[in-house]
C-alpha positions, 0 to 999 in steps of 0.5 A: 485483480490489478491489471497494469494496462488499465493503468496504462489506459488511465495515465502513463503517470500513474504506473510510473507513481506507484513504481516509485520509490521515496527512498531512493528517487528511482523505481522500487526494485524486484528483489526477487529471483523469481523472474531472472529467467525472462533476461537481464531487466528482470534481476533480483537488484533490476528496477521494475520499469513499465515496459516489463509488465504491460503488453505482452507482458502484462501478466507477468506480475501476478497474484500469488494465487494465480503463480504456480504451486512451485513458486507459491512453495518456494516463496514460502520457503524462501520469504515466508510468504503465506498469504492469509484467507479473508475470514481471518483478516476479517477476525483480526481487524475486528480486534484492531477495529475495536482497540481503535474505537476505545482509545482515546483521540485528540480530540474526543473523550473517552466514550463507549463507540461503534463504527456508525457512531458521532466519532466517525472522522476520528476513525478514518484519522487512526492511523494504521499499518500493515507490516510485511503487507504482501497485496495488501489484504489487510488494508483492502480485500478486493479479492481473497488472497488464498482463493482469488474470488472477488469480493463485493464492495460491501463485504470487504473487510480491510481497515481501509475498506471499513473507513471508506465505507464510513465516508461513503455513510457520513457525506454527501457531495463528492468534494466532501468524499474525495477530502476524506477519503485523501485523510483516510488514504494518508492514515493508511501504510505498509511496507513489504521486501519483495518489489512484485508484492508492493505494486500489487499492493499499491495497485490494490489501494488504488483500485479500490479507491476508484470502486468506492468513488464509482460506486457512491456517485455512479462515475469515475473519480476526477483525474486530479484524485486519481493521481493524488492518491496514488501519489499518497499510496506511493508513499505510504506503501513502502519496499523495506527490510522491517528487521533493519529499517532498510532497503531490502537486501542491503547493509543500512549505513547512516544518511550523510551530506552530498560530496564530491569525493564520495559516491551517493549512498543509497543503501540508506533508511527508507523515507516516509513522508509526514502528511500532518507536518507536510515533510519527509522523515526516517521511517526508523525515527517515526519508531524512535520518536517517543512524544 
């Protein structure tokens, strides 16, 4: 499971990108109640800074199979967080895996494909997205989130899981997976309300890009790669309200020029970047566009 002093080990920079929030330039933010007790830093509106969550607090942010019965209730309640066993994730991203590989792409006619087929590079080019996206299970299963048994690289079943599976299938050299899995990792997104969740889930992605890269080449994926997805998960991985578009738990106004006698609105619509066109637009435009 994540475990934030092995990040910690691997680079200080690494924690603090996938703590970062696009949206805002600051860090993403609890917007939870759940941790108040532990003092002020810990508040529903309180940025998640690496020091309240390594070290002797380094279990602090925990999976929801690991919380207490209570709190996994409350949660329900309050945030309608359930989390769903790995067999149906499984089930359902057989039903978006096979939409997937019957639609037609740019760059390919329309033919009859399976996931070994010629069309490979298409596959890992989809895009997709987990809404409300919780730790992640649907983008990567390192380990189910009803039970919290590990699951071996080899039965996973997230949609990225099924993509780096075809990288590791389709290539060679470790130039060749590390350039793929990067277009894999940029076609991969979610967004979640609660702050504790989306690290979970960064981290998820994360690790599992090291396990796959360690796995095909029996090493540890070069620093450079390490920090480059993780960058990308950053971004990719996003805190939102999917009903308004916005930061959780505020009022959206509209993005307005810097001024001088006006104090800096971040309360905005949250950011996203555009790895295609290389630039950072509205996630609420990219639902809006219509080409």
């Amino acid at each position: 499971m994540p475990n934030n002093d092995d990040l910690l080990a691997m680079s200080a920079q690494v924690l603090d990108t996938l703590l970062r929030d696009h949206t805002t330039g600051k860090n993403i933010f609890w917007a939870t109640h759940d941790y108040e007790a532990l003092g002020p830093a810990y508040g529903y509106h309180s940025e998640i800074q690496p020091e309240l969550i390594n070290g002797e607090r380094g279990m602090v942010v925990q999976p929801r199979v690991l919380k207490s019965k209570a709190n996994q209730t409350d949660r329900s309640k309050d945030m309608a967080e359930v989390f769903t066993p790995s067999w149906i994730c499984n089930a359902q991203n057989g039903l978006v895996q096979d939409a997937m590989l019957s639609c037609d792409t740019e760059h390919t006619e329309k033919t009859e494909h399976t996931e070994d087929g010629p069309d490979w590079q298409d596959y890992v080019r989809t895009t997709v997205l987990e809404i409300t996206c919780g730790e992640a299970p649907y983008l990567v299963s390192r380990y189910d989130t009803t039970t919290g048994e590990p699951i071996p690289l080899e039965e996973r079943i997230g949609l990225l899981d099924r993509k780096l599976r075809l990288i590791g299938e389709n290539t060679q050299t470790g130039d060749e997976w590390l350039r793929w899995a990067e277009v894999a990792y940029q076609c991969t997104c979610g967004y979640e309300w609660q702050g504790d969740n989306l690290l979970l889930a960064r981290q998820n992605l994360l690790f599992s890009f090291m396990e796959y890269y360690e796995a095909k080449f029996s090493d540890v994926p070069p620093a450079k790669s390490i920090h480059a997805i993780a960058d990308i998960v950053a971004w990719n991985l996003w805190q939102m309200d999917g009903l308004t578009g916005g930061l959780p738990d505020h009022e959206v106004l509209e993005d307005r020029e810097p001024s001088l006698f006006l104090p800096p609105v971040e309360n905005r619509f949250c950011r996203i970047f555009d790895w295609e066109k290389k630039t950072e637009i509205r996630f609420i435009d990219l639902l809006n566009d219509k080409s």
